[in-house]
C-alpha positions in Angstrom: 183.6 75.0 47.5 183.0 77.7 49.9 184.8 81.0 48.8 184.8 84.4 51.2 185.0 87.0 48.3 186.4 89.7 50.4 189.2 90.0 52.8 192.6 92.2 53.3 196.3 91.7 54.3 198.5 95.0 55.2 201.5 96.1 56.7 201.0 99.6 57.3 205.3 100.4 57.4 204.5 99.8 54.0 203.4 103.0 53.8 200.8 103.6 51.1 197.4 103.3 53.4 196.6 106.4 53.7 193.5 106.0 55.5 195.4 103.5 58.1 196.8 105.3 60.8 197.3 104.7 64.5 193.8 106.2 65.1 192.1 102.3 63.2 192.8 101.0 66.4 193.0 97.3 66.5 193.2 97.6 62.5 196.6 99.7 62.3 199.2 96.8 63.0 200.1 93.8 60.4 197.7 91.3 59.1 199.5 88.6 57.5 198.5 85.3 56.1 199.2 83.0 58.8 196.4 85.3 60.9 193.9 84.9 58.5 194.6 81.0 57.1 193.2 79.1 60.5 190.1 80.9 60.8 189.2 79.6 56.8 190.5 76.5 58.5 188.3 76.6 61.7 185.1 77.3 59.6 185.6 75.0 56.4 185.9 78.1 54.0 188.3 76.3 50.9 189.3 79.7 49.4 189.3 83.2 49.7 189.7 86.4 47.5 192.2 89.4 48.5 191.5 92.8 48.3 192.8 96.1 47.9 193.2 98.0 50.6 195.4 101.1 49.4 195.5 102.8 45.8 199.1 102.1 44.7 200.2 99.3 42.2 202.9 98.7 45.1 200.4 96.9 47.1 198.8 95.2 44.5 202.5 93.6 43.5 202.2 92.7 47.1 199.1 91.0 47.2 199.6 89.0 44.6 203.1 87.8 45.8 200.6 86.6 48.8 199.2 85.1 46.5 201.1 83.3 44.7 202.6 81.5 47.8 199.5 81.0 49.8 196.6 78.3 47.5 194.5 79.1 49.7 193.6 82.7 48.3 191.8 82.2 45.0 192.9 85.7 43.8 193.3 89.7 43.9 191.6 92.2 43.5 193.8 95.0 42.9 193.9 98.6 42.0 195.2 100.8 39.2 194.8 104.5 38.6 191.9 104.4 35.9 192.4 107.8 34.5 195.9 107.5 33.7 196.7 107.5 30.1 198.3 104.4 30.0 195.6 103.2 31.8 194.6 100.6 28.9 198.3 99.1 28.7 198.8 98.6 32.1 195.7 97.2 32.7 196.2 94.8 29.4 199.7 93.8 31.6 197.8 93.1 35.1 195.4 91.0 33.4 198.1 88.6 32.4 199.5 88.2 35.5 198.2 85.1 37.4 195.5 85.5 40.2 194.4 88.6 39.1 190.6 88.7 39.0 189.7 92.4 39.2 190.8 95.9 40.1 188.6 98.1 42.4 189.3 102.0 42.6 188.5 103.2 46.3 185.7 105.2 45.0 184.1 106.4 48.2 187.1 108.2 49.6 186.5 110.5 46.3 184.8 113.8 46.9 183.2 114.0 43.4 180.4 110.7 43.3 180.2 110.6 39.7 184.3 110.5 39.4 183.5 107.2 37.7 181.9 108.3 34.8 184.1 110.7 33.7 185.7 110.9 30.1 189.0 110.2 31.3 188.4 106.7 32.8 186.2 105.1 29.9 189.3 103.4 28.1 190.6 101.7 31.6 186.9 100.8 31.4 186.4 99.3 28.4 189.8 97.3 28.7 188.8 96.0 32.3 185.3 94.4 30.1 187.7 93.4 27.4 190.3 91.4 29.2 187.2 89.9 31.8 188.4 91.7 34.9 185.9 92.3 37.7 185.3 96.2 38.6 184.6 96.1 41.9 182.2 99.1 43.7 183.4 100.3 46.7 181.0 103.3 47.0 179.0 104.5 49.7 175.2 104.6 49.7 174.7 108.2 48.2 177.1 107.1 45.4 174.6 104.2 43.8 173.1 106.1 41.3 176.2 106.7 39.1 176.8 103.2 39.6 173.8 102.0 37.9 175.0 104.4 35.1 178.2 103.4 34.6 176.6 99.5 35.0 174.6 101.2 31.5 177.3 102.8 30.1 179.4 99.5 30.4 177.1 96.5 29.9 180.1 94.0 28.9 181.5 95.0 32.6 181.3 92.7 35.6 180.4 95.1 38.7 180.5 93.6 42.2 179.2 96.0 44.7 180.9 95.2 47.8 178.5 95.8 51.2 175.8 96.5 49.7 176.5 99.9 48.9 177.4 100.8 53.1 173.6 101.4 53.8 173.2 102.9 57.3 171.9 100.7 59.2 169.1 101.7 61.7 165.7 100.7 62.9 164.5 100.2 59.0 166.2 100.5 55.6 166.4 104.2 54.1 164.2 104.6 50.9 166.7 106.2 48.9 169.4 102.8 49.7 166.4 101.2 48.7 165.4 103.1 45.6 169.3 102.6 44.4 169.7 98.5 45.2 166.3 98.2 43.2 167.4 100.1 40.2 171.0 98.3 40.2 168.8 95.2 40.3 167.5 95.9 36.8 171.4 95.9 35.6 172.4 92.5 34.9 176.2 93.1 34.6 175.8 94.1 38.7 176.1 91.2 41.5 176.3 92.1 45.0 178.8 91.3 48.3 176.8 90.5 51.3 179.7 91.6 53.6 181.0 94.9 56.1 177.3 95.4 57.2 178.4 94.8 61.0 181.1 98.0 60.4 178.0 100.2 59.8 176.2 99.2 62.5 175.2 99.7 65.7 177.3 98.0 68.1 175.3 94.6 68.7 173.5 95.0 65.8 172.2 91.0 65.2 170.7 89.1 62.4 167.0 90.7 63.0 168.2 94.0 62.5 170.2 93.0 59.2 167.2 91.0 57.5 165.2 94.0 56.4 168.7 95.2 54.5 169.3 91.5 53.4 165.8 91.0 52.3 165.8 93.6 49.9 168.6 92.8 48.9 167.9 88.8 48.0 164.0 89.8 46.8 165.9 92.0 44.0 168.7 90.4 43.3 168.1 86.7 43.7 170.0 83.9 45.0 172.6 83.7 42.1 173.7 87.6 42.4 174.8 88.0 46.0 178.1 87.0 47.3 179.4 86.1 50.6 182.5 87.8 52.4 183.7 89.1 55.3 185.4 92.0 55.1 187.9 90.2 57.7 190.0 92.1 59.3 188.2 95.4 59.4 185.0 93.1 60.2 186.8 92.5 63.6 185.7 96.8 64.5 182.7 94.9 65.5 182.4 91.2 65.8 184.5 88.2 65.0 184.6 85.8 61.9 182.6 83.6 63.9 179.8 86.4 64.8 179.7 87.6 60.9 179.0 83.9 59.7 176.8 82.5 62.6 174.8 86.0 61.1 175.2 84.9 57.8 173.4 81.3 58.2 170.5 83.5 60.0 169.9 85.5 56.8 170.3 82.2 54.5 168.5 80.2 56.7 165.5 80.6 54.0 166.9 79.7 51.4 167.2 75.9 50.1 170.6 74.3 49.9 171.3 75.2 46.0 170.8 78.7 46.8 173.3 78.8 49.9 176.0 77.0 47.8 175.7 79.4 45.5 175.9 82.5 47.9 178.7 81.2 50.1 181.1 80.0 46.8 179.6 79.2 43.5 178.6 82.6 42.7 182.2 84.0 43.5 183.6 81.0 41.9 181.4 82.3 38.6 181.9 85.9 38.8 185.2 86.0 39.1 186.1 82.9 36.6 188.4 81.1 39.7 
C-alpha cells in the first residue's frame, strides 16, 4: 500500500487561514477532493493522510467530513489549541472520532521556539501519548532543538517531523540542521516526513542537490523512520506531483525494495495505526 502522509484541502472563504491570502498565488483559491483524487489515481498512491492547514477546530470538523466521504484519505491530522484548559477533554473527544490520527499545532508561525515546552501545554501532551495520537512538528530548522526536548520530556509520544525540519537548502547542508536531525535521531519516539523540500529550494533544485539533505537524513534515521508525502498543493509553488515523486525514486533508488515499501506506505501505515 502506498500512502502520501501529507497533503491539504482548503477553501479560503472559509475564513480561518490566516496565512492564506491573495498574495499565495496559485495556492489562494479552493482545493477540493476531486483535484487531488486523480493524481493518487495517475501514480498508484492507495491512500493518503490530510492535514491541517489552519489552527481552528472549524477546519479540522471540516477535514474530517472530507474524510469521511472520500476512502481514499486514510485520515486527519488536525489541530487543537494545546494550552487550553480543557485541552485534555477535548482532545480525549477528537480521539474518538473516526479518522483522526493526530493533531499538529502550527508551531513555526510562533515567535517563541520553545512555546512547546511550556507548562501550560504538558496535559494536551500527555493525553495526545495516552489516547495514541500522532503530534506532528511543523517547525522550522532553528526550532529542532526544543523538539528533541520535548521528544525527552514525552517518550510515550509519537513525533513526526514534517520536511525535515525546512532546512535551507543550498550548495551543502547547514551544520547546525545537521547537528539537530542527528540528535533527534537518538530519540526513538521521532520519525521523519520526507516531503516540502522543493518549497525551500531553489527554483530547479533536482534530486542531486536534495541527496546530501536526504542522505543525512536516511544514514540517521534509517529506512523504517522516514515517511513519504508531498505536501501537495503547496508542493505545486515549485514542481508538480509528478516532479516531487520522479525526485523521490532518485533519492530511494539505493535502497532495496523492503526499504522503499516501507518509506512510501508501511511506515505511515505503522505510525499512524491506519
Amino acid at each position: 500500500m502506498r500512502i502520501d502522509s501529507h497533503f491539504h484541502l482548503w477553501r479560503p472563504a472559509r475564513g480561518d487561514y490566516g496565512w492564506l491570502t491573495p498574495a499565495a498565488g496559485i495556492l489562494h483559491r479552493d482545493y477540493e477532493p476531486e483535484d487531488f483524487a486523480p493524481l493518487l489515481a495517475t501514480h498508484g498512491i492507495d491512500a493518503a493522510i490530510l492535514v491541517q492547514a489552519a489552527p481552528s477546530l472549524a477546519e479540522t470538523e471540516f477535514l474530517l467530513a472530507h474524510a469521511g466521504r472520500h476512502p481514499w484519505i486514510a485520515g486527519v491530522v488536525g489541530w487543537t489549541d494545546l494550552a487550553a484548559e480543557d485541552a485534555p477533554a477535548r482532545i480525549a473527544a477528537l480521539a474518538g472520532t473516526p479518522g483522526l490520527l493526530g493533531l499538529r499545532p502550527m508551531l513555526q508561525d510562533l515567535d517563541d521556539p520553545a512555546w512547546i515546552l511550556g507548562d501550560a501545554v504538558r496535559p494536551a501532551l500527555r493525553a495526545m501519548a495516552s489516547h495514541g495520537l500522532v503530534f506532528d512538528a511543523l517547525v522550522r530548522a532553528a526550532q529542532l532543538p526544543a523538539i528533541r526536548v520535548l521528544a525527552a520530556r514525552h517518550p510515550d509520544l509519537s513525533i513526526v517531523l514534517d520536511h525535515f525540519g525546512k532546512p535551507w537548502i543550498g550548495d551543502a547542508p547547514g551544520g547546525e540542521w545537521m547537528d539537530a536531525i542527528s540528535a533527534l535521531a537518538d530519540a526513538p519516539n521521532v520519525t521523519v516526513k520526507l516531503s516540502g523540500l522543493l518549497t525551500e529550494a531553489p527554483a530547479g533544485t533536482d534530486a542531486a542537490a536534495l541527496a546530501p539533505y536526504f542522505d543525512h537524513v536516511a544514514s540517521r534515521f534509517g529506512a523504517g523512520r522516514i515517511l513519504w508525502g508531498s505536501d501537495w498543493p503547496v508542493l505545486t509553488l515549485a514542481g508538480s506531483y509528478a516532479d516531487w515523486l520522479a525526485i523521490s525514486d532518485a533519492l530511494l533508488a539505493p535502497f532495496g525494495g523492503g526499504a522503499r515499501k516501507a518509506i512510501l506506505g508501511a511506515n505511515a501505515a505503522r505510525i499512524y495505526r491506519i
